[in-house]
LOFI-298411 format. One record per atom (N, C-alpha, C): residue number from 1; residue in three letters; x, y, z. Coordinates in Angstrom, 2 decimals. Layout:
BEGIN
<pt NUM; ALA; <X; Y; Z>>;
...
***
This chain:
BEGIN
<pt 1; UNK; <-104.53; 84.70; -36.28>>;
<pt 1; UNK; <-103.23; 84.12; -36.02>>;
<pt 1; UNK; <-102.95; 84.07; -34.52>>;
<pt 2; UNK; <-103.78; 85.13; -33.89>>;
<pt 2; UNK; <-103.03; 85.17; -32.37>>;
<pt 2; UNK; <-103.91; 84.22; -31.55>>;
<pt 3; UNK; <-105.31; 83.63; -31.98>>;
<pt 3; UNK; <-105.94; 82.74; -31.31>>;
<pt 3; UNK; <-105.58; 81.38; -31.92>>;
<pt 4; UNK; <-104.68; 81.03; -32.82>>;
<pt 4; UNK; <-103.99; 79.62; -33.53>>;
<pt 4; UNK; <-103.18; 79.83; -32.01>>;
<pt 5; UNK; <-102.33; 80.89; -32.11>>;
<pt 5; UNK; <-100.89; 80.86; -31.40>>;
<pt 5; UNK; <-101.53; 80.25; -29.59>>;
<pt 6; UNK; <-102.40; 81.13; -29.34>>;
<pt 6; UNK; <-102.68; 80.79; -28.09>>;
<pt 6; UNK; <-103.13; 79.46; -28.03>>;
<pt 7; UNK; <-104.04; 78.91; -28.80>>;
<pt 7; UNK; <-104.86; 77.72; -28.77>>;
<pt 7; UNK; <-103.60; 76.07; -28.96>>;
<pt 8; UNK; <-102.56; 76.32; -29.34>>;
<pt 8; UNK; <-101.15; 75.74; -29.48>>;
<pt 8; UNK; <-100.37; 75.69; -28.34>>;
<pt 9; UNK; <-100.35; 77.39; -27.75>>;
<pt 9; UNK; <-99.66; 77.18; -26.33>>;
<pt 9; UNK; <-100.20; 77.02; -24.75>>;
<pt 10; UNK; <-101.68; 76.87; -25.13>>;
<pt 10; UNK; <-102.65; 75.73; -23.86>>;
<pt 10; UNK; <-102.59; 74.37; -24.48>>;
<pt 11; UNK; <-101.98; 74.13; -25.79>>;
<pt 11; UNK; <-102.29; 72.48; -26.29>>;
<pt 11; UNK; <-101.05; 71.93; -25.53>>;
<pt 12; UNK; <-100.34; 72.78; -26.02>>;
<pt 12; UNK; <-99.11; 72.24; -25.26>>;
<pt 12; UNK; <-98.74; 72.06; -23.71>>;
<pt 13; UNK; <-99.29; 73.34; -22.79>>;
<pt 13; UNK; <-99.08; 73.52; -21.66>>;
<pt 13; UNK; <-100.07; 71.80; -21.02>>;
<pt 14; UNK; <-100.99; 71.53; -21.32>>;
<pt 14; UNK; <-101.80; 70.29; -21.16>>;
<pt 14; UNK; <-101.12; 69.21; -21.42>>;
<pt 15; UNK; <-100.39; 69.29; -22.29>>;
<pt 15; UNK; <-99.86; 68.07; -22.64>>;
<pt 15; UNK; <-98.26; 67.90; -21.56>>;
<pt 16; UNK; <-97.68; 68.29; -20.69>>;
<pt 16; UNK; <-96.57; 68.87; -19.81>>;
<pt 16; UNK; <-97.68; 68.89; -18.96>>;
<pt 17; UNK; <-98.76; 68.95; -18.54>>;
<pt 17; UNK; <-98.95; 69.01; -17.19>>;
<pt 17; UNK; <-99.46; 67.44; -17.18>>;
<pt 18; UNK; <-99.67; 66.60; -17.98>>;
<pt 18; UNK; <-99.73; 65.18; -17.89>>;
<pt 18; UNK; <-99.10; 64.06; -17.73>>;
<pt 19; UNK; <-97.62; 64.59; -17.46>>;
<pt 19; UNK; <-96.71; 63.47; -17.07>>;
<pt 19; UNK; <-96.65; 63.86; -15.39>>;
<pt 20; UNK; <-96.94; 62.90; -15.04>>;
<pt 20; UNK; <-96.40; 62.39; -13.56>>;
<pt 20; UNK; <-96.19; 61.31; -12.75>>;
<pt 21; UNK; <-96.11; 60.71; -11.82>>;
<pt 21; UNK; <-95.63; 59.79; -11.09>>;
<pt 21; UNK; <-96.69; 58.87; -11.32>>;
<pt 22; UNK; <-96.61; 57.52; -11.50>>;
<pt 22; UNK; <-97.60; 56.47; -11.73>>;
<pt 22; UNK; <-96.96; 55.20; -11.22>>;
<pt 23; UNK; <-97.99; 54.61; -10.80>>;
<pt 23; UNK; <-97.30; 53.08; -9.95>>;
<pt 23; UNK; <-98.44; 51.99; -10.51>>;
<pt 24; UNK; <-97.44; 51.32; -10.68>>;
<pt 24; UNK; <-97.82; 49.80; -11.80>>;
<pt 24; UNK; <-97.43; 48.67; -10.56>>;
<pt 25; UNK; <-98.75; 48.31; -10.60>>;
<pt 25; UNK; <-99.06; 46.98; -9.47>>;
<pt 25; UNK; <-98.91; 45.82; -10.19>>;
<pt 26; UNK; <-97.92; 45.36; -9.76>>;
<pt 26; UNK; <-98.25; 43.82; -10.54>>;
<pt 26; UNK; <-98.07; 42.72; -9.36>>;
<pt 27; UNK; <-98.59; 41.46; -10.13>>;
<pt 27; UNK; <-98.46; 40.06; -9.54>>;
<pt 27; UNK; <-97.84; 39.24; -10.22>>;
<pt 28; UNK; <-96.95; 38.29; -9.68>>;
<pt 28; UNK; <-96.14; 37.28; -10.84>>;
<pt 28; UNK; <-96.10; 36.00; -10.05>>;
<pt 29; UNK; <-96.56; 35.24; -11.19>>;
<pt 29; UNK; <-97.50; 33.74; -10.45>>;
<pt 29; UNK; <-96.03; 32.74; -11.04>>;
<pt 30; UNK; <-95.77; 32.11; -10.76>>;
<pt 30; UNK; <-94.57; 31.33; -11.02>>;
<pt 30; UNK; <-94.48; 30.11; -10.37>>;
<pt 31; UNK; <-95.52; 28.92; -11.57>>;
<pt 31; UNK; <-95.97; 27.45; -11.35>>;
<pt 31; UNK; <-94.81; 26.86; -12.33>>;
<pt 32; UNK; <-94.54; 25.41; -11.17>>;
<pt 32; UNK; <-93.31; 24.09; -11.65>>;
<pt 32; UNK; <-93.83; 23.09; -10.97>>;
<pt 33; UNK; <-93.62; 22.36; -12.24>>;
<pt 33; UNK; <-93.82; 20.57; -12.10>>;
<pt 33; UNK; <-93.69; 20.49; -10.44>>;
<pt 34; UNK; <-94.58; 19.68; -10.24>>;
<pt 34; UNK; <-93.67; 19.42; -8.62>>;
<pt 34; UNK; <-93.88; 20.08; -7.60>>;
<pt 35; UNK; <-93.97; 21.55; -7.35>>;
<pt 35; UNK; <-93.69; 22.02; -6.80>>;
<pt 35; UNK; <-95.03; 23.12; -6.01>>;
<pt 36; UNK; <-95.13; 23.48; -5.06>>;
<pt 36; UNK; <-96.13; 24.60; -4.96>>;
<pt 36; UNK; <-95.65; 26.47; -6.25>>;
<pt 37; UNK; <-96.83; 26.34; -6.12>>;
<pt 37; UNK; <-96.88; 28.02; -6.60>>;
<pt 37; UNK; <-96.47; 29.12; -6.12>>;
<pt 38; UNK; <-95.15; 30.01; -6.33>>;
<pt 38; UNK; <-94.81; 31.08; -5.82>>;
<pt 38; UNK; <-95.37; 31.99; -6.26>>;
<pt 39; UNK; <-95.98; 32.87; -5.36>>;
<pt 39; UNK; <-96.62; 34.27; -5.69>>;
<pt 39; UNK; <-96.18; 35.36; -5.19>>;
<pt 40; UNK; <-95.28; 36.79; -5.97>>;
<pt 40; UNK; <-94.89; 37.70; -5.58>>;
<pt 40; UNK; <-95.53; 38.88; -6.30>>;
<pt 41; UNK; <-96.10; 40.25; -4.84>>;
<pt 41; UNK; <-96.72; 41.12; -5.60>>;
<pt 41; UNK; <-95.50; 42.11; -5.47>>;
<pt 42; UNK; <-95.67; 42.88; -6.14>>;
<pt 42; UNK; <-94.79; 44.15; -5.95>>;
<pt 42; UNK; <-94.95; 45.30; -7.02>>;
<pt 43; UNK; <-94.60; 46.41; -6.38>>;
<pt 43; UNK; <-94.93; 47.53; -7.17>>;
<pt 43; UNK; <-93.99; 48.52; -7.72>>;
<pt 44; UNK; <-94.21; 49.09; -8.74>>;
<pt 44; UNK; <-93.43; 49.61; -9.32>>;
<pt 44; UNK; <-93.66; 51.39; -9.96>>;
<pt 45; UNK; <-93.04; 52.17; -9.43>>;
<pt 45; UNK; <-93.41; 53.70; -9.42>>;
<pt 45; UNK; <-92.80; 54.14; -10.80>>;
<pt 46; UNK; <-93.34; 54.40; -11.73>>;
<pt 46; UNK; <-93.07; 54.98; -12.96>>;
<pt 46; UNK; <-92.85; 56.80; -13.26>>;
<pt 47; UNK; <-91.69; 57.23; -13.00>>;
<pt 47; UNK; <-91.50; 58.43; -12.53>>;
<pt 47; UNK; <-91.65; 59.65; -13.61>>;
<pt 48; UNK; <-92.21; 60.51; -13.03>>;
<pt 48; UNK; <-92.89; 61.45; -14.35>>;
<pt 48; UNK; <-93.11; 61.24; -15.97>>;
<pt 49; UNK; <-93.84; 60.38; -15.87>>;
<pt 49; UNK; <-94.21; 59.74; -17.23>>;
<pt 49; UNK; <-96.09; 59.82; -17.25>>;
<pt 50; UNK; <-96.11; 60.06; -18.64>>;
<pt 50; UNK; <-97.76; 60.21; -19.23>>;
<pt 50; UNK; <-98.49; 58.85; -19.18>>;
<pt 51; UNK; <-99.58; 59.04; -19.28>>;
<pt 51; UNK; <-100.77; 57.57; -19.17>>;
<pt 51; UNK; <-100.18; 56.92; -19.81>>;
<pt 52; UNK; <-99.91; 57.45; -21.41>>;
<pt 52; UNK; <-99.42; 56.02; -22.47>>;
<pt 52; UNK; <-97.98; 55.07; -21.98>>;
<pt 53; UNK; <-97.47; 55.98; -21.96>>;
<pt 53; UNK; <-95.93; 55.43; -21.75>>;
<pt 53; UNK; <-95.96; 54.81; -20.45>>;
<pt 54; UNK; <-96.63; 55.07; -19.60>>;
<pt 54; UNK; <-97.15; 53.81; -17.86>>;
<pt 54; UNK; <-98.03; 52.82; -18.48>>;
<pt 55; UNK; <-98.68; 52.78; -19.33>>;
<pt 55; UNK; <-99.89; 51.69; -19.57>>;
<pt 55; UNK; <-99.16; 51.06; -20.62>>;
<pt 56; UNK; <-98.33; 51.53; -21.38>>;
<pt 56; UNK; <-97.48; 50.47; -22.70>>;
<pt 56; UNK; <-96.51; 49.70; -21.71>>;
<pt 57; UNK; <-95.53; 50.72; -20.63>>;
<pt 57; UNK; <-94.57; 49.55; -20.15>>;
<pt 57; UNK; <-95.45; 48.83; -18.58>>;
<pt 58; UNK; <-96.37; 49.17; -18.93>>;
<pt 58; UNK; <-96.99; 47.77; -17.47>>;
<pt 58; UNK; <-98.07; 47.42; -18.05>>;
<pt 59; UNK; <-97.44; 45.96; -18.41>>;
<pt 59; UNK; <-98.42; 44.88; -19.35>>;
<pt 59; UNK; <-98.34; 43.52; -18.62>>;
<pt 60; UNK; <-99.12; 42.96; -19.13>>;
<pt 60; UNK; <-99.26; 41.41; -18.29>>;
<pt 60; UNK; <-98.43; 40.89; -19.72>>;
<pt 61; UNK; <-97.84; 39.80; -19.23>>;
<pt 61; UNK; <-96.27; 38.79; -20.02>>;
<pt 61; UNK; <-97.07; 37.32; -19.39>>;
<pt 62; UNK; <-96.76; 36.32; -20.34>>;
<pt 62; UNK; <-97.01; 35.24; -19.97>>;
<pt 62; UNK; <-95.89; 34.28; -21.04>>;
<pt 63; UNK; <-94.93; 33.78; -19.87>>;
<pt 63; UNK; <-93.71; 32.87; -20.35>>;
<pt 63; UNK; <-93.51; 30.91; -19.58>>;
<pt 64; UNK; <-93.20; 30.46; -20.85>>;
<pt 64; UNK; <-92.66; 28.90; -20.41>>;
<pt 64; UNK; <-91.91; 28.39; -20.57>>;
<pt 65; UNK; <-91.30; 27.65; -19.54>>;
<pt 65; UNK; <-90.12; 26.72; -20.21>>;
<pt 65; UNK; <-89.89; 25.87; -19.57>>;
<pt 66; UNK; <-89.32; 24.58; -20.63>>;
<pt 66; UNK; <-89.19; 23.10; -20.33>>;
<pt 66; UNK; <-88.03; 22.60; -20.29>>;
<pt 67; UNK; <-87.38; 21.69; -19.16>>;
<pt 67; UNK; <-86.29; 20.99; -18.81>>;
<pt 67; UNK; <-86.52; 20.09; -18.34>>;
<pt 68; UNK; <-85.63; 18.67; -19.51>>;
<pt 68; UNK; <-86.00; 17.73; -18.96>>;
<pt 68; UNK; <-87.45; 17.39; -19.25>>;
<pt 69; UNK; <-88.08; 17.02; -17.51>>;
<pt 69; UNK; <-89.22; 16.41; -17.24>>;
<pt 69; UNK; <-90.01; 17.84; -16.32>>;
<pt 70; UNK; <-89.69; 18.99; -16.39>>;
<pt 70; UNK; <-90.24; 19.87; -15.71>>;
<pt 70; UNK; <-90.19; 21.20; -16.56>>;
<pt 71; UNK; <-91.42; 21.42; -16.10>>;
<pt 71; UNK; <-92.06; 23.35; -16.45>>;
<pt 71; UNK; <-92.52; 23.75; -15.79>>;
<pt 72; UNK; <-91.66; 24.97; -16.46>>;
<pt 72; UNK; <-91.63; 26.13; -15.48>>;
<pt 72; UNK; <-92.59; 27.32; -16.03>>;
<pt 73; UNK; <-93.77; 27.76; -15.79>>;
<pt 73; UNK; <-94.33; 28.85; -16.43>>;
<pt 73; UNK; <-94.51; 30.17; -15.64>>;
<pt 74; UNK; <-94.73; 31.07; -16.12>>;
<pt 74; UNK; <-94.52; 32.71; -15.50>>;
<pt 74; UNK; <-95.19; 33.25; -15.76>>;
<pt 75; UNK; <-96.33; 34.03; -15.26>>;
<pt 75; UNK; <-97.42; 35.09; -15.34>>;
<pt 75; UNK; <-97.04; 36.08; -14.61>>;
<pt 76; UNK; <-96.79; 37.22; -15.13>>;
<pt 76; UNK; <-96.72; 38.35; -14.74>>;
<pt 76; UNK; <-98.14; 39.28; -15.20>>;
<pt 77; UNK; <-99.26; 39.82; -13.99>>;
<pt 77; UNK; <-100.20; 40.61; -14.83>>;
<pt 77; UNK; <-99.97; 41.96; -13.83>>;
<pt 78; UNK; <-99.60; 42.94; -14.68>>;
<pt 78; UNK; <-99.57; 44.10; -14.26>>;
<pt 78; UNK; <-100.37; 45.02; -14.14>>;
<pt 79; UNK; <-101.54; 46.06; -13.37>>;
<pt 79; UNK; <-101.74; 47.04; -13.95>>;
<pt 79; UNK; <-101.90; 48.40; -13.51>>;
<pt 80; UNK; <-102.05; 49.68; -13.45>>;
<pt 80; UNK; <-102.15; 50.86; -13.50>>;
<pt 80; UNK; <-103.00; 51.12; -12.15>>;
<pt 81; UNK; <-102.38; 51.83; -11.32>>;
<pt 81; UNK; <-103.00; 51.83; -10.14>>;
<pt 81; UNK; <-103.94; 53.42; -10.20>>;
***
């Protein structure tokens, strides 16, 4: 019982020493009819949070939309620095 107990409270202590600061690099490409291509990088610091929860919210998105006679599309690809 006392090597369950211990073997539970290093499972745990591991799992608390795995959240920390993580920065999610992304690029967002943003092409229109017409027009040149805007490209903005920028980064984003994900503050004491674990691998999963930084790698689920920094994902690459890819969006479009039409007006009129023009589109507008959006690439955002993010990832895990």
């Amino acid at each position: 019982m006392k090597k369950l107990s211990l073997l539970a409270i290093l499972f745990s202590l591991s799992l608390v020493a795995c959240k920390k600061d993580r920065l999610c690099s992304c690029k967002t490409v943003i092409k229109s009819t017409g027009s040149p291509d805007l490209v903005i990088d920028n980064k984003v610091t994900l503050v004491n949070s674990s691998y999963r929860t930084a790698f689920n919210a920094c994902v690459h998105t890819t969006q479009s939309q039409t007006t009129g006679t023009i589109t507008t599309s959006t690439d955002v690809n993010c990832s895990l620095e």
